[in-house]
C-alpha positions, 0 to 999 in steps of 0.5 A: 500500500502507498502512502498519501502524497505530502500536503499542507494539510494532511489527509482527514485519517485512517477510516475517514476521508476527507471528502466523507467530512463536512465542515461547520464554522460556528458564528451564531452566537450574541458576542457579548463579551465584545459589545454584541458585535458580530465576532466572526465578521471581526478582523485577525490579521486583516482578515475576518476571524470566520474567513480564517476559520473556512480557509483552515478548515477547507482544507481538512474537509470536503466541505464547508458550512457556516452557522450564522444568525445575522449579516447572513450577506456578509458571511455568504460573500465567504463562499459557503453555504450560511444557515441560521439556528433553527432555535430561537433566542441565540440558543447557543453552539448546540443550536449551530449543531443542530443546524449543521447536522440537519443539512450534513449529507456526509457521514461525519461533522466536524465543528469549530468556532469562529473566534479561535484563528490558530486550529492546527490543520492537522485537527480533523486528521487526529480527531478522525484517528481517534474516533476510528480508533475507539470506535466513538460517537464523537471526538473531542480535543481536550486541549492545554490550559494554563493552570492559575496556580503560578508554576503549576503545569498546564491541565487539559481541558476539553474543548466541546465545540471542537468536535467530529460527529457521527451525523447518525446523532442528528436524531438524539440531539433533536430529542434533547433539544426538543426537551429543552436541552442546550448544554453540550456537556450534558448532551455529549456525556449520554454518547461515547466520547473520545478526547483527544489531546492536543499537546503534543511537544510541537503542537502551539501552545496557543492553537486553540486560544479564543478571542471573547473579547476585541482585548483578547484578539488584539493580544492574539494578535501580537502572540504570534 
C-alpha cells in the first residue's frame, strides 16, 4: 500500500476521508463579551476571524458550512453555504449543531468556532484517528490550559465545540433539544466520547486560544 502524497494539510485519517467530512464554522452566537458585535465578521490579521476559520478548515474537509444568525450577506460573500439556528433566542453552539447536522449529507461533522484563528490543520486528521480508533460517537480535543496556580503545569481541558460527529446523532440531539436541552456537556456525556489531546511537544501552545473579547484578539494578535 502507498502512502498519501505530502500536503499542507494532511489527509482527514485512517477510516475517514476527507471528502466523507463536512465542515461547520460556528458564528451564531450574541458576542457579548465584545459589545454584541458580530465576532466572526471581526478582523485577525486583516482578515475576518470566520474567513480564517473556512480557509483552515477547507482544507481538512470536503466541505464547508457556516452557522450564522445575522449579516447572513456578509458571511455568504465567504463562499459557503450560511444557515441560521433553527432555535430561537441565540440558543447557543448546540443550536449551530443542530443546524449543521440537519443539512450534513456526509457521514461525519466536524465543528469549530469562529473566534479561535490558530486550529492546527492537522485537527480533523487526529480527531478522525481517534474516533476510528475507539470506535466513538464523537471526538473531542481536550486541549492545554494554563493552570492559575503560578508554576503549576498546564491541565487539559476539553474543548466541546471542537468536535467530529457521527451525523447518525442528528436524531438524539433533536430529542434533547426538543426537551429543552442546550448544554453540550450534558448532551455529549449520554454518547461515547473520545478526547483527544492536543499537546503534543510541537503542537502551539496557543492553537486553540479564543478571542471573547476585541482585548483578547488584539493580544492574539501580537502572540504570534
Amino acid at each position: 500500500m502507498t502512502s498519501a502524497p505530502q500536503t499542507d494539510a494532511p489527509p482527514a485519517s485512517r477510516g475517514i476521508a476527507a471528502e466523507h467530512i463536512t465542515g461547520l464554522i460556528l458564528a451564531g452566537g450574541r458576542g457579548s463579551r465584545m459589545g454584541g458585535i458580530d465576532k466572526g465578521l471581526q478582523n485577525f490579521n486583516g482578515i475576518p476571524l470566520a474567513m480564517h476559520a473556512l480557509l483552515r478548515l477547507g482544507m481538512q474537509v470536503g466541505e464547508v458550512m457556516i452557522n450564522a444568525n445575522r449579516n447572513l450577506a456578509a458571511y455568504e460573500s465567504f463562499g459557503a453555504p450560511v444557515w441560521p439556528d433553527g432555535l430561537a433566542d441565540y440558543a447557543g453552539p448546540l443550536a449551530g449543531f443542530l443546524t449543521g447536522l440537519e443539512r450534513c449529507e456526509t457521514p461525519f461533522m466536524l465543528t469549530v468556532p469562529c473566534d479561535s484563528p490558530l486550529f492546527p490543520l492537522d485537527l480533523a486528521s487526529r480527531l478522525a484517528e481517534a474516533l476510528v480508533a475507539s470506535d466513538a460517537d464523537i471526538a473531542m480535543v481536550s486541549a492545554p490550559e494554563p493552570s492559575r496556580n503560578p508554576g503549576a503545569p498546564a491541565m487539559l481541558r476539553p474543548q466541546p465545540v471542537f468536535c467530529l460527529l457521527r451525523a447518525t446523532l442528528l436524531e438524539s440531539l433533536v430529542r434533547f433539544t426538543q426537551g429543552g436541552g442546550r448544554k453540550i456537556d450534558a448532551w455529549t456525556a449520554s454518547h461515547r466520547v473520545a478526547l483527544v489531546p492536543f499537546d503534543r511537544p510541537d503542537d502551539p501552545p496557543n492553537a486553540f486560544a479564543n478571542a471573547n473579547t476585541l482585548a483578547e484578539l488584539q493580544a492574539l494578535e501580537r502572540a504570534r
